[in-house]
C-alpha positions in Angstrom: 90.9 159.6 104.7 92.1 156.1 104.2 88.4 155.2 103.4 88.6 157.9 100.4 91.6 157.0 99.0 90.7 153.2 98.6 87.1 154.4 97.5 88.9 156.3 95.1 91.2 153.8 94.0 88.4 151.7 93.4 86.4 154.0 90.6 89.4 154.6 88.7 90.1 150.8 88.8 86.5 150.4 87.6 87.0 153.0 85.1 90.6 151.8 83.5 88.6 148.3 83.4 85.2 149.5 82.0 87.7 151.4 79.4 89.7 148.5 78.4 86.6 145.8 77.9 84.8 149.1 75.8 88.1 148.8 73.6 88.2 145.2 73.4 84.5 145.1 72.4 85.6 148.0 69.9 88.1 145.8 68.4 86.1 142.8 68.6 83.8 144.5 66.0 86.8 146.1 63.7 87.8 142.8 63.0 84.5 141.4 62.4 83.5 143.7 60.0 87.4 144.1 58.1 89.0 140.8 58.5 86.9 137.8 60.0 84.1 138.6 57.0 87.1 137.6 54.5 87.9 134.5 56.2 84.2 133.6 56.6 83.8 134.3 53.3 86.4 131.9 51.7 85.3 129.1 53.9 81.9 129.1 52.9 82.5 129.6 49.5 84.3 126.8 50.0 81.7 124.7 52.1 78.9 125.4 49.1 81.3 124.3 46.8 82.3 120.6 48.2 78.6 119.8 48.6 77.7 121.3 45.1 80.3 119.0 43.9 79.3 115.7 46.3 75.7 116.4 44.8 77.1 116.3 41.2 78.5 113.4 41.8 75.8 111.6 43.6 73.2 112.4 40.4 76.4 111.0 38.3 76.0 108.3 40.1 72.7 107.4 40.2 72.0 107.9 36.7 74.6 105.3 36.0 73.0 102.5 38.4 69.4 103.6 37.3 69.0 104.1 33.7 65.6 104.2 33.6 65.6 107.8 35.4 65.8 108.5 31.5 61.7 108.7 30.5 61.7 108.6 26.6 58.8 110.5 24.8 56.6 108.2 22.9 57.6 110.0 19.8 61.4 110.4 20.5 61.9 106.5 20.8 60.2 106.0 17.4 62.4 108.6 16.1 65.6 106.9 17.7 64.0 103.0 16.3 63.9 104.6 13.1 67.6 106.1 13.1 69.3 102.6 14.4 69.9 104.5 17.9 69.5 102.1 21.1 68.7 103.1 24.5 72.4 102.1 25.2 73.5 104.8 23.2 71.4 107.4 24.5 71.7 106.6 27.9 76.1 106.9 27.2 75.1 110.4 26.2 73.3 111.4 28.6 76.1 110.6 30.9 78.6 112.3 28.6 76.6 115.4 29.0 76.8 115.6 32.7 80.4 115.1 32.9 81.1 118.0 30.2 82.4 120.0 32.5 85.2 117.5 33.1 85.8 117.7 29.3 88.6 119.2 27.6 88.3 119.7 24.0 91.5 118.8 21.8 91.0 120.3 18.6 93.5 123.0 18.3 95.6 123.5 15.6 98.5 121.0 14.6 101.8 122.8 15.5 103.2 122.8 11.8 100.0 125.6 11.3 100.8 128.5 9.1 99.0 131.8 9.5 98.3 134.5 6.9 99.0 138.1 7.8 95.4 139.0 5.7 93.8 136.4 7.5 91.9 136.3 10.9 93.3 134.0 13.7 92.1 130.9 14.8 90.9 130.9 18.2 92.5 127.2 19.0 96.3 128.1 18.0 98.8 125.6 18.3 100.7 128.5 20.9 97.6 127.2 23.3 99.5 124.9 24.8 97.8 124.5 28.4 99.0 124.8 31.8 100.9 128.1 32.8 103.8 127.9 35.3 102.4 129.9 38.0 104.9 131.6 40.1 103.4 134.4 42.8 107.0 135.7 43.5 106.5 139.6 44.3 109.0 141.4 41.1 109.4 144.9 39.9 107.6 146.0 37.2 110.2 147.3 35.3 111.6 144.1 35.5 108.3 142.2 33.8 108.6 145.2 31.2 111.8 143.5 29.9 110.5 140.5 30.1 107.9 140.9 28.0 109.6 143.5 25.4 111.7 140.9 24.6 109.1 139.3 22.9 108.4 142.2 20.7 107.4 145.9 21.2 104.0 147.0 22.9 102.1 150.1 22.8 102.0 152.6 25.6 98.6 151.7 27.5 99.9 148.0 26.8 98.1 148.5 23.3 99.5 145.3 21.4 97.8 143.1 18.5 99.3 140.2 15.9 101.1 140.7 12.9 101.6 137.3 11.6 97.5 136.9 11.5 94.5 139.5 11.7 93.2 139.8 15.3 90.0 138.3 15.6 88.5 140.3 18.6 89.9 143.8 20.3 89.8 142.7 23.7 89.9 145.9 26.5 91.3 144.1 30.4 89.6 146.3 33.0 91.3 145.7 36.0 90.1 147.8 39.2 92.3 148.0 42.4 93.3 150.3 45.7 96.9 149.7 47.6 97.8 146.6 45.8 100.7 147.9 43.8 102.8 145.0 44.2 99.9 142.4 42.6 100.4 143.9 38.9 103.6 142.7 37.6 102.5 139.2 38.7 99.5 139.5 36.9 101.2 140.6 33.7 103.8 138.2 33.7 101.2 135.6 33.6 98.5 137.7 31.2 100.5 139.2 28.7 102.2 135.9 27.5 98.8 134.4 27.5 96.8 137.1 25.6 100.0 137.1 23.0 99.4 133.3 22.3 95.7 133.7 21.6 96.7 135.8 19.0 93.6 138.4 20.5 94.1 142.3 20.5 94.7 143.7 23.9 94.9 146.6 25.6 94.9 147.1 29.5 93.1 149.9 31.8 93.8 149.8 35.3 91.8 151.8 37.3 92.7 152.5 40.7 90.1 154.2 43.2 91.7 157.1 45.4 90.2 159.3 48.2 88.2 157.5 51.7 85.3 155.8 50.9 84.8 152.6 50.7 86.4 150.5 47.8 83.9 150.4 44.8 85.0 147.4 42.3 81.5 147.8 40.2 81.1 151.5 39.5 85.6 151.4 38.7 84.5 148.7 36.1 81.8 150.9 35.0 84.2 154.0 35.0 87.3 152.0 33.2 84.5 151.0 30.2 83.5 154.8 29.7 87.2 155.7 29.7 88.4 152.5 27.5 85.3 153.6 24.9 86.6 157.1 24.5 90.1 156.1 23.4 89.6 152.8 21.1 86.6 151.0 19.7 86.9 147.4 21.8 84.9 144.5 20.4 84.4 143.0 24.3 85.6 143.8 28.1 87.3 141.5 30.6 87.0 142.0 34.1 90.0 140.9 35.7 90.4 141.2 39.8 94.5 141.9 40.2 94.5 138.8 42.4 93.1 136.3 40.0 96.1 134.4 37.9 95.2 131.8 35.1 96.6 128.6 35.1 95.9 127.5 31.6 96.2 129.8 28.8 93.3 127.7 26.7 91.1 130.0 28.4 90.3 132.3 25.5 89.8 136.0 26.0 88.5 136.3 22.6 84.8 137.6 22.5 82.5 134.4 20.8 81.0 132.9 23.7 79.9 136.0 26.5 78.9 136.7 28.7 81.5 134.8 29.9 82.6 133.7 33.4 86.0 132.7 33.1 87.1 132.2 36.9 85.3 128.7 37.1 87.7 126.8 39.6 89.9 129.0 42.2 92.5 127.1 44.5 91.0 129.0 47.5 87.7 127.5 47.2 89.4 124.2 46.3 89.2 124.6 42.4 85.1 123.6 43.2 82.5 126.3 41.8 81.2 127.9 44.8 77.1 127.5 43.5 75.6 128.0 40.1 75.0 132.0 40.0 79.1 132.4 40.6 80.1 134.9 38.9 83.3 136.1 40.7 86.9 137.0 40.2 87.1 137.3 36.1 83.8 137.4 33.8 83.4 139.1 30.4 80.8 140.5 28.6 81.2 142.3 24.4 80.5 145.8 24.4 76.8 146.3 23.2 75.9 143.6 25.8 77.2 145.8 28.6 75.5 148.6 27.9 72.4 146.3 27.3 72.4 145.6 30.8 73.7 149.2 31.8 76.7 147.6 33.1 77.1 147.1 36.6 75.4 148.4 39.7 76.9 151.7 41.5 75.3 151.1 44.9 77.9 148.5 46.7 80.2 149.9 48.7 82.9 147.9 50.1 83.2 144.2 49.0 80.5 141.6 47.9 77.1 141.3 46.2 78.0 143.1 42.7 79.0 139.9 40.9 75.6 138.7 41.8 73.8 141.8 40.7 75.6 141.4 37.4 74.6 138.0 36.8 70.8 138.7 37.6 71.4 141.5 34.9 72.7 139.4 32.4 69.7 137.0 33.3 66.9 139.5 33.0 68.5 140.7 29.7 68.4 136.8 28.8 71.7 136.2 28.3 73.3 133.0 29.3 76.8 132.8 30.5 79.3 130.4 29.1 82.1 128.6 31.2 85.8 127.2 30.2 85.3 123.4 30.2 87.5 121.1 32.8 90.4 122.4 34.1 90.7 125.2 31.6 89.1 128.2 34.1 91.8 127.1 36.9 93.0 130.6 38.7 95.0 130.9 41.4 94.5 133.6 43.8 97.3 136.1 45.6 97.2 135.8 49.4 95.8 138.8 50.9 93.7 141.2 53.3 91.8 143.7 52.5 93.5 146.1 53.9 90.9 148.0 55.6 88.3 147.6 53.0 85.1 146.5 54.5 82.5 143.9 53.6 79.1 145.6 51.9 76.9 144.9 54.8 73.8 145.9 52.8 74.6 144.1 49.8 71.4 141.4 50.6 68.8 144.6 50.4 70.1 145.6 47.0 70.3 142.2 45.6 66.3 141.7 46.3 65.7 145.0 43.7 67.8 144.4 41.5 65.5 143.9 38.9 64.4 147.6 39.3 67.4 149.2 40.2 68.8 147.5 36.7 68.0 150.7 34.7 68.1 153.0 37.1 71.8 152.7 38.5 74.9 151.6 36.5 76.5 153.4 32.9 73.5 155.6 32.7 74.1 157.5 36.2 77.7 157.4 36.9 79.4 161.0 37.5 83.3 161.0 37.8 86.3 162.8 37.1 89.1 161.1 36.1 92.9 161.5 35.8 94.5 160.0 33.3 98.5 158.4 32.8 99.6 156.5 30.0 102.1 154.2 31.1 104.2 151.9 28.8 102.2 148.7 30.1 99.2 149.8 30.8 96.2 153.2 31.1 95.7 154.2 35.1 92.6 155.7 35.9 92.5 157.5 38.9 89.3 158.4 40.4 87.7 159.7 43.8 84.1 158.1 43.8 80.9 159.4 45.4 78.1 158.0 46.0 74.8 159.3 43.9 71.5 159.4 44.5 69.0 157.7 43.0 65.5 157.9 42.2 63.8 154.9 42.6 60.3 154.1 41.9 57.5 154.4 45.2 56.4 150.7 46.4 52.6 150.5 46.2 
């Protein structure tokens, strides 16, 4: 009987430990595929941004100590003998031209500037005046709102545009997000003063995803353009993550150079651009170039992969994007998890057909049924999303 017993003892020993190494193996994968995938993330952005920047700076370098790396056409350097220009000159140039992102253009208007209310604004106002105070202290939102009403009414939906000067672009801020309530008023403390000085007509969607699945940040983008479409006619589109907060408000919204990428240096990636294709956090494109490309792809569910799809959109459309120069496209980003939203896993498949799944998946497919609230500071889309099939074309 003894014998039993400790047999007995034994299996449910086994069993309690089999149990508690299947649950430790259980959480061992929750948190690979919910929180270390964040962490992983940032740091390797990170990682390809230092050595993107140590390579800049080594070609810098060596085209400074080796001038000759400069080969002159025959015909060029009889065009440059001819116009006076010497190889000195050329070669300063040259140099100046790999440094221009470093650049920060000082043209703006003298302070004493006086605008015409029948006239359109100048995109380098005087009101420019660079660096924004960032402060990341959580507020209400009511709060903000009286902030920023003391600076003069604005229309529900946060509809506002200049009087003293005639807006030169009608800017729409598409701003997707799930369970991160708290991040707006930030944003708009910081946005709305910005957007104001640029002189630029605004008006804000937010567009928040509801129901289980998977958070969707490219087909809510799609769904806030539809929705911003039906109720004004917008000249261009931001597309603003809820996290991202400029830090210079030089960084015109205004519609003249998109595609855009506006989000060039972020502090969590050590204000370094991650690698060339980057096309993260805030980008713009004007209207008839987003449904040139059929906006963005449907298909990635969860996070990651649909900035890149969008820039090999804009590519194959051939578009090329424009950045802020210096440290104009500086952003500082929220602290954060995700919250339960999971990292796209198959984002690498879809980003190898993109090419044919660029007409076949984006504005042109998109089912959704929206509600609707107009609130004084902004429109909130609320939408369930499903996923939809598509047909794609048989591989020979």
């Amino acid at each position: 009987m003894v014998r039993h017993r400790t047999s007995r003892m034994r299996v449910k020993l086994r069993a309690l430990f089999a149990a508690l190494m299947l649950f430790s193996v259980l959480c061992s994968v929750m948190y690979y595929i919910y929180a270390a995938p964040g962490a992983a993330n940032t740091l390797w952005f990170t990682y390809l941004a230092f050595n993107k920047d140590i390579a800049e700076k080594i070609v810098s370098w060596k085209d400074a100590l080796v001038p000759d790396r400069i080969v002159i056409p025959p015909e060029q350097w009889e065009l440059m003998q001819k116009n006076n220009i010497s190889y000195e000159n050329l070669l300063e140039e040259y140099k100046r031209n790999l440094s221009r992102w470093n650049e920060v253009s000082t043209t703006f208007a003298p302070p004493n500037l006086v605008l015409n209310a029948n006239e359109l604004c100048p995109e380098r106002l005087p009101s420019m005046t660079g660096e924004i105070e960032v402060n990341m202290t959580e507020v209400n939102l009511t709060t903000v709102m009286n902030e920023i009403l003391l600076d003069g009414p604005i229309k529900p939906g946060g509809h506002w545009a200049p009087t003293d000067c005639k807006a030169k672009y009608k800017v729409a801020i598409l701003v997707p997000y799930r369970n991160r309530e708290e991040h707006i008023p930030i944003l708009y403390r910081h946005l709305i003063p910005m957007l104001r000085r640029q002189k630029l007509e605004f008006g804000f969607y937010f567009i928040e995803q509801a129901g289980t699945n998977p958070f969707n940040r490219a087909m809510l983008f799609n769904v806030g353009f539809k929705e911003a479409m039906k109720r004004y006619p917008w000249d261009c589109f931001v597309f603003q993550d809820v996290d991202h907060i400029p830090e210079n408000n030089r960084n015109y919204y205004g519609c003249g150079q998109m595609p855009r990428h506006f989000a060039v240096k972020l502090d969590k990636y050590m204000y370094r651009l991650p690698y060339d294709e980057f096309f993260g956090g805030v980008s713009g494109l004007t209207t008839e170039q987003f449904k040139k490309i059929n906006g963005f792809p449907n298909a990635f569910w969860g996070w990651g992969g649909e900035d890149d799809d969008l820039w090999a959109r804009v590519a194959n459309a051939g578009y090329e994007v424009s950045r802020p120069p210096g440290d104009v496209g500086k952003y500082k980003s929220i602290p954060h998890h995700h919250r339960g939203e999971a990292q796209f896993l198959g984002r690498w498949g879809l980003l190898k057909q993109s090419k044919t799944r660029n007409f076949l998946d984006g504005l042109n497919n998109i089912v959704y049924e929206p509600l609707i609230t107009v609130h004084p500071l902004y429109v909130n889309i609320t939408v369930d999303l499903q996923p939809m099939e598509v047909d794609y074309p048989e591989e020979s």
